[in-house]
N, C-alpha and C positions, 0 to 999 in steps of 0.2 A: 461705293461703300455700302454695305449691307442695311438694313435698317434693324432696331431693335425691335422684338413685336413681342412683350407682354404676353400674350395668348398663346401664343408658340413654344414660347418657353415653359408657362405652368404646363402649357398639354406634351410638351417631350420630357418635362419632372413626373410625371404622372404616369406614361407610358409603361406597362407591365411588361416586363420581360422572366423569362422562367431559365430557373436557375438547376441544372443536371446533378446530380453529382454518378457516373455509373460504374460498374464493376468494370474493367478494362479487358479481362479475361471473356465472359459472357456476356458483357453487354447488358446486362440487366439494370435496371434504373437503382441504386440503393435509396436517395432521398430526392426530393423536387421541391424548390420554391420558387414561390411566386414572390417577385421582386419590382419594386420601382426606384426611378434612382432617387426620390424623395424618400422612400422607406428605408434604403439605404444610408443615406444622409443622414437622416434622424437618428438610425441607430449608432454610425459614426459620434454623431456630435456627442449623445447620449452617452457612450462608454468614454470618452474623452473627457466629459465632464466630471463624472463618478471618478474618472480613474485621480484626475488635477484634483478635486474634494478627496477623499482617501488620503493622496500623499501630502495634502497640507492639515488635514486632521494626524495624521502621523508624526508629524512633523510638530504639531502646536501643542498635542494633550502626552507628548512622550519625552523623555528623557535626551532628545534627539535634537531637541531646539536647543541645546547648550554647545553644539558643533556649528551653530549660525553663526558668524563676527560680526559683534556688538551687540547678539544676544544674550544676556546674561542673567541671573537669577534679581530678583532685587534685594532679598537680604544679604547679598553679597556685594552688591553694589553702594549697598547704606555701610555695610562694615569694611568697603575698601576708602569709602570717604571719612569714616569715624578715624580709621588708621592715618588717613592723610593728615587729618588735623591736629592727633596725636604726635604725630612725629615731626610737624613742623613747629607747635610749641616746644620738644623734647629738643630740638635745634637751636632753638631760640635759648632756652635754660642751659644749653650746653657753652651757648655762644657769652654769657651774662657770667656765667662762671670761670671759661678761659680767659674773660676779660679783669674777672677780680682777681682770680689768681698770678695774673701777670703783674698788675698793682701789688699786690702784696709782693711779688718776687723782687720789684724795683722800688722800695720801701726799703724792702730790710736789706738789697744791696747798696742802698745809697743812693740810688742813681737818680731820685726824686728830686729837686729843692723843694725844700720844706720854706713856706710862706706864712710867718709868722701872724695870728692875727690881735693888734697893737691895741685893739679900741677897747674902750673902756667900759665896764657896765655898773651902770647904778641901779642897785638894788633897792628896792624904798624898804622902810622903816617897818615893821610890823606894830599895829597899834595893838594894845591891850586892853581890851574892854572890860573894864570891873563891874559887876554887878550889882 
């Protein structure tokens, strides 16, 4: 099994290799860089990072985060709960009045017994205080 060595490695990340780019026709060098695969690296990681910042700025400060699911705006999320609450009293009132109206419908068809009530009330006296 190989061994790992530290040393070897930063000094083969360090290692300058030179980078051609040439005319194919003449042969001429158009540009040249000097490269390491650390320099390279960094600039990797670097536009990867800008690029992943960019698209989550675009994404946060734009009109673009309301294509997220379960992103949503929050005054719209206060007016979809105003509505909830709204419409389950509006149920409730609906439900309190198909239930008197069906009282009254079996009222005046008869179909109640009517339960007489027998007890008696005493009223007291009213005293007259003369002056």
């Amino acid at each position: 099994m190989a061994k790992f060595d530290a040393n070897s490695t930063l000094k083969r990340l360090q290692n300058r290799y030179r980078l051609v780019v040439m005319n194919d026709d003449t042969y001429e060098e158009v540009v040249t860089f000097k490269l390491s695969r650390l320099s390279v690296y960094i600039v990797l990681s670097t536009i990867f990072v800008l690029l992943t910042g960019l698209t989550v700025a675009l994404i946060v400060f734009t009109p673009l985060r309301m294509y997220i699911p379960g992103y949503g705006d929050v005054n719209a999320t206060r007016e979809l709960r105003e509505l909830k609450v709204r419409t389950d009293s509006l149920e409730k009132a609906m439900l309190y009045k198909d239930k008197y109206l069906d009282n009254v419908k079996s009222v005046l068809q008869g179909n109640t017994p009517i339960n007489m009530d027998t007890t008696t009330l005493e009223i007291p006296k009213t005293e007259n205080i003369d002056d």
